[in-house]
N, C-alpha and C positions, 0 to 999 in steps of 0.2 A: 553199635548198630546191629540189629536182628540179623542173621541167615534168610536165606532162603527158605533153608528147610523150616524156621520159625516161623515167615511168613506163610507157607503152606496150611503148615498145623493153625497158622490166627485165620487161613481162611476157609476152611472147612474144619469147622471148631465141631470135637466129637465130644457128646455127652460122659462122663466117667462111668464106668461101670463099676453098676450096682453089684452089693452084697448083703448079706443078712445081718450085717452089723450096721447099724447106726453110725455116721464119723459124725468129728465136730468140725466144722470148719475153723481156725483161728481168724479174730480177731484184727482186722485189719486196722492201720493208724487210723484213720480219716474215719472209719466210723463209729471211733471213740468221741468224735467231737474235733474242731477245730483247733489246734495252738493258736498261741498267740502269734506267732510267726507267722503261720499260714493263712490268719486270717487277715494280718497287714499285708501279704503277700498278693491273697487275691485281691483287697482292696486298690491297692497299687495297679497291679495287671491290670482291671476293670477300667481303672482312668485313664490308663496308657491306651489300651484298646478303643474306648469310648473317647479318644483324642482331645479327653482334658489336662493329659500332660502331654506337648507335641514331644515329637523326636530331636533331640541336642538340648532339651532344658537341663537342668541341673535338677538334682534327686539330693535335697540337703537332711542328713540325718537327723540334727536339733529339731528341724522344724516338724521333722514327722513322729519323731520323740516326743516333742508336745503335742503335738494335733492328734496323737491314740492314746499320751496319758499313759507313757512306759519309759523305761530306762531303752539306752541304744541296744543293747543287745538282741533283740530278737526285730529291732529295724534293720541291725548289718548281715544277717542272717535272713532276714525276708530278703534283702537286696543281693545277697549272693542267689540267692533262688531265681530271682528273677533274671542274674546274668546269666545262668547256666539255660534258663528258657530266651534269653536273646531279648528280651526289656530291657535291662539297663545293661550300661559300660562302666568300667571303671579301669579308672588310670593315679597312677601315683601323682600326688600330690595335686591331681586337679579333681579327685571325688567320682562321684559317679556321676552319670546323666543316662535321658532316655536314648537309648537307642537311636543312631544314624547311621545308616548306609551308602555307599558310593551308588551314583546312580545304575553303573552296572548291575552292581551286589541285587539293585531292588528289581533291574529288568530279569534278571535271573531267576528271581521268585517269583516275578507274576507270571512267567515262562512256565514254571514248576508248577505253581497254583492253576494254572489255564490246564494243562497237560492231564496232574491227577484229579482234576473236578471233570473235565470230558472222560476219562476210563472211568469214573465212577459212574458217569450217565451210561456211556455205552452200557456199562453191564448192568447196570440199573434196570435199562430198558428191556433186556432182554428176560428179568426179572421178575419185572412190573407184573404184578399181581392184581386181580377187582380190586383186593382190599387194600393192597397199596394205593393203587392210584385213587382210592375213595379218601384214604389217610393223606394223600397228597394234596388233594383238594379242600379236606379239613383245614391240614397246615397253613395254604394261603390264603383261606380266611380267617383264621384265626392270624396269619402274621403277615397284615397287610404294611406292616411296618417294621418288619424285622424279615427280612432273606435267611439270615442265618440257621432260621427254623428248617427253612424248608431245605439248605444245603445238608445240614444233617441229615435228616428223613435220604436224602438222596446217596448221602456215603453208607449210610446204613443197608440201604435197599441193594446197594451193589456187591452185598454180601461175599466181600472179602476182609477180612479183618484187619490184614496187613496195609489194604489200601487204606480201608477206614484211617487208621491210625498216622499214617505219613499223611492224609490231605489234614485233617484237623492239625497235627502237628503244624503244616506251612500256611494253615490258613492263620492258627493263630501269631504265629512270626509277621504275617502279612497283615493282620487285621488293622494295627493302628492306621494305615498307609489307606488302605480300604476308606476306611471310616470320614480318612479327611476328606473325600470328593464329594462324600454327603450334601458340604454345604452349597452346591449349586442349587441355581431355583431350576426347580422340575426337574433335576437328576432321580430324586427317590423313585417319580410317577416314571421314568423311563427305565428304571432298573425294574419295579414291579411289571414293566411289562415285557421285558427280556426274559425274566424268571417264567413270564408265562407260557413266553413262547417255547421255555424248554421242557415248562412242565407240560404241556401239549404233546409234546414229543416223544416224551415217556410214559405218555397213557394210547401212544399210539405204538408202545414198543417200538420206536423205529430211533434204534443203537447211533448209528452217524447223525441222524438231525439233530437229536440229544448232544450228541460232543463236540458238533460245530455249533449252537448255539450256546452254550456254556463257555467253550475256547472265545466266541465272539463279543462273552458280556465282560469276562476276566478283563480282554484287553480292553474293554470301554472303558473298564474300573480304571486300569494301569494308566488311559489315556487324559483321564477326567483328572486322575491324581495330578498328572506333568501339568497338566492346566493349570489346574488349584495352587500346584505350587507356584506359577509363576503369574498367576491373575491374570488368565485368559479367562477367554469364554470354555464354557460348558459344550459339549463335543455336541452333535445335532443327532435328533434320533434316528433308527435306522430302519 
């Protein structure tokens, strides 16, 4: 886990100081091209996220060895990847599967996720820039059908690095959980119009409306999930 003092330094990021010398930067993996690992890796993630694999299925190596057209090895190596990000489980002799959590474990994160997506509003707001909140208005129309867009823009905008990086972290732990409440009729239209009302908020610079309207959508999200799982109705809007 970072320090302190590392989060300080991720959020008041200071440019290197120049010299007359030219450096090279070295070559990072990733933008030499994807492995073959990495790209079964994020393919995986994508469907766990995108809640085409639910959470407790089984993750069978053979079958995903044939479905990319590889030998196991860089399937059991995509899948260790994905343990250490909180996708899959694995246990002796019963394989891996997607990821399940005690329902504690999950009220804990939507707790955590509600918490760091309001600090990111607040200081957002206090942020918010014409050109941001011009870029913000962009984003929802351009992502009348993805939120995810505009939460980004928002972790960014609050211009701490260290926060940026711990909400994406739990957002992506959270996402598959997220993703299942989707399937209510008219949940989408009632989340696009929560997201409005926070982005309202933040082009009004006003820090508390911003993080009580965001803490308020988290828990719709968490609310609509318990639903979903147990085939209630859809919460009523608000």
């Amino acid at each position: 886990m970072r320090t302190q003092a590392a989060c300080r330094v991720a959020g008041g990021r200071r440019a290197p100081a120049r010299t007359g010398h030219p450096t090279t930067r070295p070559t990072r993996p990733e933008e030499a091209g994807p492995t073959r690992t990495e790209e079964i890796r994020r393919r995986l993630a994508e469907e766990i996220v995108q809640g085409r694999r639910a959470p407790g299925t089984p993750i069978d190596e053979a079958e995903l060895a044939s479905a990319f057209g590889t030998s196991r090895t860089p399937i059991r190596a995509a899948l260790r990847q994905l343990e250490v990000e909180g996708f899959a489980t694995s246990r002796p002799r019963r394989g891996t599967r997607v990821s399940t959590i005690a329902p504690q474990g999950l009220a804990e994160m939507f707790f955590v996720m509600a918490e760091l997506e309001a600090l990111c509003c607040r200081l957002a707001a206090g942020a918010m820039s014409a050109a941001a909140g011009a870029e913000l208005d962009q984003v929802r129309r351009r992502c009348e059908a993805a939120a995810a867009g505009r939460d980004d823009l928002i972790y960014r905008a609050s211009r701490n690095g260290c926060l940026e990086e711990q909400a994406r972290a739990v957002r992506r732990r959270v996402a598959p959980f997220r993703h299942a409440q989707c399937g209510f009729p008219g949940r989408l239209a009632r989340s696009l119009a929560e997201h409005e009302r926070i982005a309202a908020a933040l082009r009004a610079r006003d820090g508390e409306a911003a993080a009580r309207e965001m803490r308020a959508h988290v828990f719709t999200v968490e609310h609509a999930f318990y639903l979903h799982q147990a085939g209630g109705e859809p919460p009523a809007a608000s």
